[in-house]
Steps between C-alpha positions, in 0.01 A plus 500: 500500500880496489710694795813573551763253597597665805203342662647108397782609765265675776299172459821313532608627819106491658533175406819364681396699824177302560637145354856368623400179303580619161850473292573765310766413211714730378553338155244624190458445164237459181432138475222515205328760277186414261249696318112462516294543175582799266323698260659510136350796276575449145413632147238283321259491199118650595274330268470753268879455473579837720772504759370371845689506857458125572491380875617160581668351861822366556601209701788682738521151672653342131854751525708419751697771714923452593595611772870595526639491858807641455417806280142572701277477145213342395320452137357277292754386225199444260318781420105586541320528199519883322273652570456365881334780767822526754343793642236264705692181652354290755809274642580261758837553666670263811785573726767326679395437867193764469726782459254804412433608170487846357477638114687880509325835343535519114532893602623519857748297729142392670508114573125366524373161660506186241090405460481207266135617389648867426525610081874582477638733218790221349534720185867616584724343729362511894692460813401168748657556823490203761548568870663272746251436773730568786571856314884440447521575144304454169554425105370746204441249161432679185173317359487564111164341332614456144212591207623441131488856395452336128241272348617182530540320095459849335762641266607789553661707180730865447496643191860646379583752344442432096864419330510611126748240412300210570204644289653354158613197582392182290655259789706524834575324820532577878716379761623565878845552516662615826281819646400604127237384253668498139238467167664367196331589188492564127265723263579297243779664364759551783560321852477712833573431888310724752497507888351593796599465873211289675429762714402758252337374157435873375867564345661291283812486382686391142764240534796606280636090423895499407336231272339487159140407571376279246176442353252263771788607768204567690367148523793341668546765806499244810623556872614350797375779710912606479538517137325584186589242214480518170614383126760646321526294187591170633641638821367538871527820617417624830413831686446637822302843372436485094821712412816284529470142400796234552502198291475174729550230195368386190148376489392210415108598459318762258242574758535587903180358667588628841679473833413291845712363786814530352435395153487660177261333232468584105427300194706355216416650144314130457333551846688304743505593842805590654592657833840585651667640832751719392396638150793344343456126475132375423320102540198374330200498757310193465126461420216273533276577199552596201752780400237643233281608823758748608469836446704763332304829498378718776703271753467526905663333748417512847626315846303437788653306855276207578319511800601174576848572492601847466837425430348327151372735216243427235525672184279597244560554162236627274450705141380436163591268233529653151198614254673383190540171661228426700208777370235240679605575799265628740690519843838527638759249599585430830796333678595401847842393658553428874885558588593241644818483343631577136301169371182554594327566131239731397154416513238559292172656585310261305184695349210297588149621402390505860765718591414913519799554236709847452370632174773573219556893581766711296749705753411184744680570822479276811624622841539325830246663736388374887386166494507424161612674133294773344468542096423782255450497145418723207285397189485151418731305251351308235179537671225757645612549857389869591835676625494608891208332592705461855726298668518156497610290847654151525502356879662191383827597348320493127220219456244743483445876498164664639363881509548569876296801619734658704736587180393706306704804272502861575198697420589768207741228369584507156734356244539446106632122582878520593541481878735375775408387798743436815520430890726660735591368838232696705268323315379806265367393120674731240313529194657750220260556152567640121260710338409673829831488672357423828702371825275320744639385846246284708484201791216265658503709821597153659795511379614809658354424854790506780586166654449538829753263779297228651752315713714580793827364619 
């Protein structure tokens, strides 16, 4: 049973009365902190495929506890599990030079005794206090025992508010731009520029463009994350929010592929690929395979740092080659660069039968997403693939693309075919649909986790 800390200094004093041979230091501090096992309650299948609390223990030894000396905390940079009982904690604490241990009152200023075998309540942050043994002072650390408060590889998705205008449209495209999301799009008849800041998604606004927006304007909206580009006859134009555009130089491609590191890529009218830094002047970018493999319809091009060198990106460039071409074509095309410099070619993902291939999906759209790039795709193109079946998820950079469990697309979701699909910086998946005019914002809960400091200077 626990008592009050008062008695650590009665004891104290007894002590040094009836034993002169003792030192008593007057430095103190937390030298380690470690959990026992835990109890994790979770949400499971019964088998009769009802919900059932499921009960299963958790290492506490396995995450590893900082201690900060200079701002008095304590916590364990990598979460528990969710769904981890922080209410019951057995844990094992040491002290500098046996200074004496207390954990204060949840409810009171009431310090109690440190007992290693006692059930502490870690559920919300809990005061350690250390006592110098020859009672000249003491240090208060904040222990915090971090629980993921979300399911670790779930999405999570938020239903927007319905947008009218997108309900019609026969195709359209999404991009980041800045702190707003803007949808280009076209019902067939007439273009149309929409927008949304990032932090709302409910109202949209109509871009009023000092330009004529010309039939397929749509298709060739890229960014830099500063401006929107776009095709204005054979010119570049650029924007910073859908309403003014400047022309940057003629253009030397019929087709904007996309923007990464610096570089703006498109394709020639014959399909050439071509990528420049300014907009104005444009170079051939060179191949390895043949230049019948590239595509020229429902193009995406992504960039990823290597983890080998950060300061080197990978891109990937994927779509669709055309029906009227090609109508035996069962999957997509997929290409590769590292930027090394300007000379490095393109790749080809080379579609061998052994690889898991990305089937041939109309509205194709291929985002850069954690470790790897994620893929969506309506009906199939010269072939039966079933539209939104689910996402598709390449680990390495395009070679093959596998179901992964922990995508999967908002429940409720609905769409005729036409979507776009984006990313913004925090890591959120935008996905906009005709027919029912739906905005969907979700993440992998991962993604949105707090990194937490693990080193001290």
């Amino acid at each position: 049973m626990s008592v009050l800390l008062s008695a650590i200094v009665v004891f104290a004093s007894c002590l040094g009365d009836s034993n002169d041979n003792l030192t008593y230091y007057g430095d103190m501090s937390i030298q380690s902190f470690s959990l026992g096992t835990l109890n994790c309650y979770t949400v499971g299948k019964a088998a009769d495929g009802s919900d059932s609390i499921q009960k299963s223990a958790v290492a506490g030894s396995n995450y590893k506890f900082y201690i900060d000396q200079i701002n008095h905390e304590i916590y364990n940079p990598d979460s528990l599990p969710y769904g981890t009982d922080a209410k019951h904690v057995i844990c094992t604490i040491t002290s500098r030079n046996s200074g004496a241990i207390g954990i204060k009152s949840l409810i009171s200023d009431t310090v109690f005794v440190y007992n290693s075998t006692d059930s502490i309540d870690f559920s919300s942050p809990r005061h350690v206090i250390v006592f110098a043994m020859d009672g000249s002072g003491l240090r208060d650390y904040t222990v915090r025992v971090n629980v993921h408060q979300e399911e670790e590889g779930k999405m999570r998705w938020t239903a927007k508010n319905v947008f009218e205008a997108f309900q019609p449209m026969t195709d359209m495209k999404a991009v980041v731009c800045g702190e707003r999301l803007f949808v280009a799009g076209t019902d067939g008849t007439s273009e149309a520029i929409y927008s949304t800041a990032l932090s709302d998604g409910d109202s949209w606004t109509a871009a009023a463009p000092d330009i004529t927006l010309s039939a397929g304007f749509w298709q060739n909206v890229i960014t830099d994350g500063q401006y929107l580009y776009a095709l204005d006859g054979s010119n570049l134009v650029r924007s910073a929010n859908g309403d003014s555009w400047e022309q940057v130089g003629a253009a030397d491609v019929q087709r904007l592929a996309g923007a990464a590191n610096g570089m703006l890529y498109g394709l020639t009218a014959d399909g050439t690929i071509m990528c420049s830094a300014d907009g104005a002047s444009w170079t051939v970018s060179a191949i390895d395979d043949s230049q019948a493999l590239l595509p020229v319809q429902d193009l995406s091009l992504c960039s990823e740092p290597l983890k080998s060198d950060p300061t080197i990106s990978r891109l990937l460039f994927t779509g669709n080659r055309s029906l009227a071409d090609y109508p035996g074509d069962k999957y997509s095309v997929s290409w590769v660069r590292i930027t090394t410099d300007e000379s490095s070619p393109w790749m080809f993902c080379t579609v061998e039968p052994s690889n898991h291939l990305l089937p041939r999906l109309n509205h194709l759209s291929v985002v850069k997403y954690g470790e790897g790039f994620l893929a969506l795709g309506a009906e199939g193109i010269g072939y039966g693939w079933k539209p939104f079946t689910g996402f598709y998820y390449t680990p390495d950079s395009g070679l093959n693309w596998l179901t992964d469990s922990r995508f999967v697309l908002p429940e409720g979701f609905s769409c005729n075919s036409a979507f776009a699909m984006t990313v913004d910086a925090d890591h959120f998946i935008w996905i906009v649909a005709s027919g029912s005019g739906q905005v969907w914002r979700g993440r992998l809960n991962d993604l949105g986790w707090e990194v937490i400091q693990r080193e001290f200077k």
